[in-house]
C-alpha positions in Angstrom: 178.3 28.6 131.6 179.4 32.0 130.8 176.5 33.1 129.2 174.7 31.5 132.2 176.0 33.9 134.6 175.7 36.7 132.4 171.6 35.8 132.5 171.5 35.4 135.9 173.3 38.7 136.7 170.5 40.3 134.2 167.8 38.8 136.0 169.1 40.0 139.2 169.4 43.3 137.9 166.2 43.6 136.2 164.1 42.4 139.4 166.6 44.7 142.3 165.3 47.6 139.5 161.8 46.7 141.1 162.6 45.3 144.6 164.8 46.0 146.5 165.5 46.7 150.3 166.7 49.6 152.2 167.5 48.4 155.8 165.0 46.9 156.9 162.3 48.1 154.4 161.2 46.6 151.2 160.8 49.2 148.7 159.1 48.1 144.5 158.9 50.4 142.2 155.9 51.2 140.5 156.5 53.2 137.3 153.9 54.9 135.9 151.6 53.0 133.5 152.0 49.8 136.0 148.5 48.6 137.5 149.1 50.1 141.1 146.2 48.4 142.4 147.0 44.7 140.9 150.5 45.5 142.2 150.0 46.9 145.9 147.0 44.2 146.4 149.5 41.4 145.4 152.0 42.2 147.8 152.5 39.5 150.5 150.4 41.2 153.7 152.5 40.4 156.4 155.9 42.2 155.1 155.8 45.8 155.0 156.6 47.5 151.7 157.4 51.0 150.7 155.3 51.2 147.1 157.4 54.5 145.4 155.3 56.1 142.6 157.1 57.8 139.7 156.1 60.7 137.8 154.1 63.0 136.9 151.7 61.1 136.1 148.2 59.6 137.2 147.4 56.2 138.6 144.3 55.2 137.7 142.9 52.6 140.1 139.5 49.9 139.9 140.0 48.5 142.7 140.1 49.7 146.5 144.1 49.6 147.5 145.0 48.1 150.5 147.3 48.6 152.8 148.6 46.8 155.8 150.9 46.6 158.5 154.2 48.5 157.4 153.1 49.5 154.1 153.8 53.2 152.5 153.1 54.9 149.2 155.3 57.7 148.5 155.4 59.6 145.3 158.5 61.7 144.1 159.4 64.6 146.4 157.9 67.9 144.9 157.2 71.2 146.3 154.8 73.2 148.8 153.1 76.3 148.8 153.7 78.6 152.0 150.0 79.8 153.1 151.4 81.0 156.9 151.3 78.9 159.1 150.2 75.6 156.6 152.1 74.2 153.6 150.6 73.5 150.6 152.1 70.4 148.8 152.2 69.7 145.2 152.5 66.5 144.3 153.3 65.6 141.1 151.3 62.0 141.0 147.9 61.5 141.3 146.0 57.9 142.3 142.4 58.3 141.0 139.3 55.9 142.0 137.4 54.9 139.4 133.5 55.9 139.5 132.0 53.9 142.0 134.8 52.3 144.2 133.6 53.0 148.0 137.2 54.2 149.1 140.3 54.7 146.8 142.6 53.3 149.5 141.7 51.4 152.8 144.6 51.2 155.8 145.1 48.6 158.6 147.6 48.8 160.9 150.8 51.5 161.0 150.9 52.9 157.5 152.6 56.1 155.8 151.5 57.9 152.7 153.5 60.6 151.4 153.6 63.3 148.2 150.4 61.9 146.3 147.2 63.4 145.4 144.6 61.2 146.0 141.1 61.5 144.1 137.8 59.8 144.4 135.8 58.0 146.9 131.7 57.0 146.0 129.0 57.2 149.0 127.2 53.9 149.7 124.0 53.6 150.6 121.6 51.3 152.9 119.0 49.4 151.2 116.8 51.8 152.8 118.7 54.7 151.0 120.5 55.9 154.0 124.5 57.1 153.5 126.4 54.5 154.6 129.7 55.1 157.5 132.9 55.2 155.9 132.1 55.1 152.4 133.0 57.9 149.9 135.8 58.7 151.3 139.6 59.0 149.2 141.4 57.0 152.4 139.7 54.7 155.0 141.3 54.5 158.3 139.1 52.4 160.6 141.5 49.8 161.1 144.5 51.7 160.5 147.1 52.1 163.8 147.3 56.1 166.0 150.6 55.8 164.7 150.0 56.0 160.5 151.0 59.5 159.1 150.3 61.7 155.8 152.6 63.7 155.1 152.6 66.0 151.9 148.9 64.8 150.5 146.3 66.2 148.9 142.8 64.5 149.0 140.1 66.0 147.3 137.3 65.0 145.0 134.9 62.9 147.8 131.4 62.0 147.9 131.9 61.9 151.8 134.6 62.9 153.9 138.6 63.3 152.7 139.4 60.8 155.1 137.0 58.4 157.2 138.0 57.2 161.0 141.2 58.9 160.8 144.1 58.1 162.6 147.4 59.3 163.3 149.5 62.0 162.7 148.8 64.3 159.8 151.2 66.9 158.4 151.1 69.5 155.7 148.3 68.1 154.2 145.7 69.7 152.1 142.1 68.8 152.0 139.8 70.2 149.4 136.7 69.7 147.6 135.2 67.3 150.3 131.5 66.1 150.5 130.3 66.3 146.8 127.2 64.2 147.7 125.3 66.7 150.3 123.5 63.5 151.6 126.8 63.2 153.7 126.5 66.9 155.1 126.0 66.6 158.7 126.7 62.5 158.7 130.2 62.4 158.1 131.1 65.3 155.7 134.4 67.0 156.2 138.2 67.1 154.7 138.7 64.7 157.9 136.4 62.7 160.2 137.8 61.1 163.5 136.2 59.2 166.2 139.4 59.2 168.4 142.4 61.8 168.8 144.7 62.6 166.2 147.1 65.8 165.2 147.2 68.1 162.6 149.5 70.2 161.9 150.4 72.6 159.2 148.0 71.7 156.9 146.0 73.5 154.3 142.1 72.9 154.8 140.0 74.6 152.4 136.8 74.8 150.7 135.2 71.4 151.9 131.6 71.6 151.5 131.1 69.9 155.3 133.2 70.5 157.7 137.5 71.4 157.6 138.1 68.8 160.8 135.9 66.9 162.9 136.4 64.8 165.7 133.1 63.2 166.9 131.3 60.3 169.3 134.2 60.8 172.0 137.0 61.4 170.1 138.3 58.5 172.1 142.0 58.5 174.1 145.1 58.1 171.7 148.2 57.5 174.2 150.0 58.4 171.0 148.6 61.4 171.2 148.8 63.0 175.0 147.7 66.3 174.0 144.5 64.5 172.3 142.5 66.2 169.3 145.8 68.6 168.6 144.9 70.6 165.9 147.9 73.4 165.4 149.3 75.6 162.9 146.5 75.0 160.4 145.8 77.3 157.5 141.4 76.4 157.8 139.6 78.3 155.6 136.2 79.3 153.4 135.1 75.6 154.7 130.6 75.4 154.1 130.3 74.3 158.0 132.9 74.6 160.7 136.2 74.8 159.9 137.4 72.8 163.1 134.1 70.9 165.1 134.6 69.3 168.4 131.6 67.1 169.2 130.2 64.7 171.8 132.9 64.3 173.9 132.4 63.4 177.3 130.9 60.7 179.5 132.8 57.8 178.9 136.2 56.7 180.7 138.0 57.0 177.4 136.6 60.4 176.1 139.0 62.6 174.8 140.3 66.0 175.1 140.7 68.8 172.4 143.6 71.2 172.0 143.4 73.6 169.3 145.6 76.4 168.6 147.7 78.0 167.0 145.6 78.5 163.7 144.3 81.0 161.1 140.5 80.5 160.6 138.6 82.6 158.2 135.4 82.5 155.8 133.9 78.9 157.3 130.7 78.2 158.0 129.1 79.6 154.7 126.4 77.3 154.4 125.2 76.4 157.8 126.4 78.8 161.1 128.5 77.1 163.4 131.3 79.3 164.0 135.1 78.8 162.9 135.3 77.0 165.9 132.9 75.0 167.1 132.3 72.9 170.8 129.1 71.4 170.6 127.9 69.1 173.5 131.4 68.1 174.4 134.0 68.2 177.2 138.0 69.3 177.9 138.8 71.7 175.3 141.5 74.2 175.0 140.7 77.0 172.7 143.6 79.4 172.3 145.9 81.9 170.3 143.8 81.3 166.9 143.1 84.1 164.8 139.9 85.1 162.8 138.3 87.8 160.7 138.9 88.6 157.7 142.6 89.0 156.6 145.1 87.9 153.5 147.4 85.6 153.3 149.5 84.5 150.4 148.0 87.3 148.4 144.5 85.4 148.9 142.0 87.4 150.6 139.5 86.1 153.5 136.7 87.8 154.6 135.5 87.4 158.6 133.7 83.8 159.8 130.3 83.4 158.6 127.9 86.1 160.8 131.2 87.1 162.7 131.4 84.0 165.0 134.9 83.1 165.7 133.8 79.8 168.6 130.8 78.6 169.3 130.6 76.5 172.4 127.1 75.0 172.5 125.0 72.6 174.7 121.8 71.3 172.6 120.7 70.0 175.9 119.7 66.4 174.9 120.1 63.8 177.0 121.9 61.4 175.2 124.9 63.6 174.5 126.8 65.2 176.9 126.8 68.5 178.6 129.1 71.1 177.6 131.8 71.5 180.9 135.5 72.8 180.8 136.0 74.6 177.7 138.6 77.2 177.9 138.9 80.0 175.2 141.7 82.3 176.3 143.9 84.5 173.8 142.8 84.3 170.6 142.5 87.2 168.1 139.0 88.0 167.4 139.6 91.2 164.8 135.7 91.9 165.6 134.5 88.6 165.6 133.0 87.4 168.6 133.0 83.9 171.3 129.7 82.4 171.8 129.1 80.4 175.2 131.4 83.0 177.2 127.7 83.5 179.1 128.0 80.3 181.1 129.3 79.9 184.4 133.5 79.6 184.1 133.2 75.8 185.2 131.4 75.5 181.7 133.2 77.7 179.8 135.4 79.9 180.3 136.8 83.4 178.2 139.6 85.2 179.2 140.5 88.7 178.3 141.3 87.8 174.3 144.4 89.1 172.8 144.3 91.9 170.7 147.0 92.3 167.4 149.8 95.1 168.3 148.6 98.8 166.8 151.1 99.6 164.1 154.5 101.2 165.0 153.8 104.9 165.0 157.0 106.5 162.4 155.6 109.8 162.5 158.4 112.6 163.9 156.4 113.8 167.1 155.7 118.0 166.2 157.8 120.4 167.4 156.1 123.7 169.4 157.2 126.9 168.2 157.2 129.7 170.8 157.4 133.4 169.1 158.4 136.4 170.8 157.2 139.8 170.5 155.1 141.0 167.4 
């Protein structure tokens, strides 16, 4: 009987090494060298798990990961970069698709990823060769909740977009190296794609071959997010297209609204002119206190927007997108670049005087006047 209990205890010790629960979260352990895909795809659906990576290491993955309702993957907590105002993160575990899976992970419902790199994602194509939506992409969000949120992820490596349909909340994320298949440029290719409002903040978006950010086809109404497409103390830089693009928005009851500020945005749009900013055909945008041309930050140097265009806001004038109306662009520091759009009428688009950075703090003793007498 004693040797009994002893077995059991083991057992129970062995498994609570794996599982066990924090409040009211389940949490298993996946060490590295453990089949993350078998093991996530496995879990029962309806209970939300907390999937903690260990490392350094890589997680090499055949099969699309899915999570639902509740579920997070976390890797260890690492480090960040400062690049004023973003944080680069450094994870120190790495979940890689395999050549040919569509998306490396797939979200539905409320879910929460946190300190992993994330690599891979292979463009699909029609039977008539067109790129197919949401495919190449490292995360699919389509069915995931407004209320999901990165925090401390890099994505990189794409055929398509970083992340398709995005959702949520997104916070000192990086996005690099987006859009590998150009087919996508234009369709959905960009570190992030969204069709309805979502926030980014303090993030680190650089050198995707698309677009940095882009909310499209309405950027339908989030009420979890009331100050809509918030894009804010971003870091967006040396992107081949825009670096943020806010397109057809407008004509529908749920269209959203853009607010995007706050942000340093230099060297985009070095492949196709659109402007570091960029409103085309869309409605309810606030443009303001975002800086451009060329400067250096965290000893990495930038040079000005692509033909010195800070914002572009643009109507293409077809009739099956809507007009351009209400786009403020007020304070933001040009250093020589310049707004397009400021020509239309205010109720279109409207510039105020922009802000200009403070001359430098003059240290030089003002000269003295001598006055000499006589001969």
């Amino acid at each position: 009987m004693k040797h009994l209990f002893e077995l059991i205890g083991l057992t129970v010790i062995v498994v609570s090494s794996a599982v066990f629960w924090m409040g009211a979260d389940r949490v298993v352990v996946v060490p590295c060298g453990q089949d993350l895909d078998a093991t996530v795809n496995a879990d029962d659906p309806m209970i939300g798990t907390r999937f903690q990576l260990e490392g350094p290491c890589i997680y090499p993955v055949d099969t699309m990961v899915e999570l639902n309702e509740g579920d997070e993957i976390a890797g260890p907590q690492a480090t960040f970069i400062e690049r004023p105002p973003a944080f680069d993160p450094e994870p120190t575990v790495t979940i890689v698709g395999s050549e040919g899976l569509s998306n490396v992970i797939r979200a539905q419902g409320t879910v929460h990823l946190e300190w992993v790199n994330i690599v891979g994602g292979t463009g699909q194509y029609s039977s008539g060769g067109s790129p197919v939506a949401g495919t190449g992409s490292a995360l699919a969000m389509g069915m995931a909740s407004n209320t999901s949120t990165l925090y401390a992820v890099h994505i990189t490596g794409t055929d398509a977009a970083g992340i398709t349909n995005a959702h949520g909340t997104f916070e000192r994320i990086e996005l690099d190296d987006t859009t590998q298949d150009p087919n996508f440029l234009g369709f959905t290719g960009s570190g992030l794609k969204a069709i309805n409002e979502v926030e980014v903040k303090n993030s680190y978006i650089h050198d995707n071959q698309g677009n940095g950010l882009w909310c499209d086809v309405f950027c339908h109404d989030s009420a979890d997010h009331p100050n809509g497409f918030w894009v804010h103390e971003n870091l967006i830089v040396n992107n081949g297209r825009a670096g943020i693009r806010f397109e057809r928005v407008g004509d529908v009851a749920d269209a959203g609204e853009a607010l995007i500020e706050n942000n340093e945005v230099h060297q985009n749009s070095l492949e196709l002119s659109r402007g570091g900013i960029d409103i085309r055909d869309a409605q309810n945008a606030l443009v303001r206190n975002n800086v451009f041309g060329a400067k250096s930050i965290a000893d990495v140097a930038y040079l000005p927007n692509a033909s010195g265009v800070a914002i572009r806001a643009t109507d293409s004038g077809r009739l099956d997108r809507p007009d351009l109306l209400n786009v403020d662009i007020v304070g933001n520091v040009l250093n020589g670049e310049v707004i397009q759009g400021c020509e239309s009428p205010d109720e279109i688009v409207y510039c105020a005087e922009v802000a200009q950075p403070p001359p430098p703090a003059d240290t030089t003793p003002p000269l003295s006047t001598f006055v000499v007498f006589g001969s």
